[in-house]
N, C-alpha and C positions, 0 to 999 in steps of 0.2 A: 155143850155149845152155849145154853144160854146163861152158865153159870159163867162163864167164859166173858160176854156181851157184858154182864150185869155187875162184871169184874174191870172190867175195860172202861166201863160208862163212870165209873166210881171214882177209876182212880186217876181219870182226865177230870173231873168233877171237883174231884179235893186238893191234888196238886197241880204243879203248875202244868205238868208235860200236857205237850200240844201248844200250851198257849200264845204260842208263836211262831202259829204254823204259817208258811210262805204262801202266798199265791196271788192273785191280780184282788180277787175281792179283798182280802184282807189288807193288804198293802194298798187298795185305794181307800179303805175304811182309815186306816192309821194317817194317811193323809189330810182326810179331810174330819180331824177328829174333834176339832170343834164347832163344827158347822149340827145345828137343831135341823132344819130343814134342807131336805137334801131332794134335789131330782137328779131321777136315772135318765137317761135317757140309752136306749135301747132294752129287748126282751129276751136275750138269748140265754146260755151259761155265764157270763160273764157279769152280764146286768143281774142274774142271780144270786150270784156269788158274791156283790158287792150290795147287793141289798141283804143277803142273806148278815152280810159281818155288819152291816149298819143297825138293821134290825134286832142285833142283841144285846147295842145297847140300851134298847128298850127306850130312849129320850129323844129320838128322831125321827122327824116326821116326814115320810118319803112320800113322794112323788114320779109318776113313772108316764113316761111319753115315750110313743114307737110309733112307727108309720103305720103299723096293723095297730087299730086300737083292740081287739080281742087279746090278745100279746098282754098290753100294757094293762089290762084288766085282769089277768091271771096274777100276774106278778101282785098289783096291788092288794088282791083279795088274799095269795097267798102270805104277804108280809104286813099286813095291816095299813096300806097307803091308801094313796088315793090314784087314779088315773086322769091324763088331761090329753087331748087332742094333738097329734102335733101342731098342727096349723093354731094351739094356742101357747106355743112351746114361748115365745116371747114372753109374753105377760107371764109365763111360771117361773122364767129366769129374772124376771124384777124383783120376784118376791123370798127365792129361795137365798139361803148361805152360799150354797155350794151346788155344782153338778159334775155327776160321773158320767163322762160319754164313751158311753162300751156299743158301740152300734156295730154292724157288720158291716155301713157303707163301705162302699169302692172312694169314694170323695169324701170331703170334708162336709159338716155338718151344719157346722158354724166357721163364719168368716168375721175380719176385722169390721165390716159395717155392720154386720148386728149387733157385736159384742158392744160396738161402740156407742150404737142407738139404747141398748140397755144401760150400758153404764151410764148414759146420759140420765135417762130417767128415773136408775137408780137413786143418781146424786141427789137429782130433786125429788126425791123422795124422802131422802135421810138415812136412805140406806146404805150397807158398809157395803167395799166393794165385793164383788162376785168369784169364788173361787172357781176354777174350772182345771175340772184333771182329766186328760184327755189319755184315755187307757184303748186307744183306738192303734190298729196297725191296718194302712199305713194312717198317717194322722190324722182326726177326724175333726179338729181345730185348726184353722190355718189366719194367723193374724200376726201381724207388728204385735206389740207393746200397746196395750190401750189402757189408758188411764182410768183405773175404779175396776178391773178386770183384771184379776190374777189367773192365769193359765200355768198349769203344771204336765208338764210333758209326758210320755211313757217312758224315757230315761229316768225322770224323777219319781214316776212308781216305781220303776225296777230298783231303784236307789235303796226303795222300803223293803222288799221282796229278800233282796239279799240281806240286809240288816236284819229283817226277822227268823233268820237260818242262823244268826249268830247267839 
């Protein structure tokens, strides 16, 4: 069995298979693939699993908030981030690329006045607008179109999901 393990590890190692394996973390990582700075926002499997595909490539600097801060401190210490408070969840989304919101809420997380209050201060910052991929069921983003705020739906990760099974 462990020649087996040490056969397996090797040969996803050196060729390609796997490398395009489907699932929510990995199809939000393909998303947001150019984004350096990234926050999670939520602590479950999901927030794992998309920190887990951010974190290899090894050049992104995560960031993790949950309404349990003990949560969002696991996670960071297990993928090298850092953790923030939620109630400092604003000021982390001035400064990040991009956020994955994989939260279990029952509602939305974020609405069109914060998104809008950030992008405000974004702009005057000089910073690029803010991506946001909302990997939440039912959706955990709920806004119009705001300007300096890109939001990407769970359609448009599942878009990636399927694409990566091809």
């Amino acid at each position: 069995t462990a020649a087996a393990l040490r056969l397996g590890r090797a040969t996803r190692s050196q060729t390609a298979i796997a490398s395009r394996s489907a699932g929510i973390g990995s199809a939000v990582a393909a998303t947001i693939v150019d984004a350096k700075e990234v926050a999670v926002l939520g602590a479950g499997e999901a927030a794992r699993s998309v920190a887990r595909h951010l974190a290899k490539r090894g050049y992104v600097d995560l960031t993790f908030c949950n309404r349990t801060p003990a949560r969002a401190d696991r996670l960071s210490l297990e993928f090298g981030g850092t953790s923030r408070p939620w109630e400092e969840l604003a000021g982390v989304l001035q400064v990040v690329d991009a956020v994955a919101v994989v939260t279990s809420a029952t509602a939305a997380v974020l609405d069109g006045a914060v998104l809008g209050r950030i992008a405000r201060r974004r702009r005057m910052a000089g910073r690029a607008p803010l991506v946001v991929v909302d990997a939440g069921f039912p959706p955990q983003v709920t806004a119009d179109p705001v300007t300096g705020v890109g939001v990407i739906p769970l359609d448009g990760i599942r878009q990636r999901e399927v694409e990566g099974l091809g």
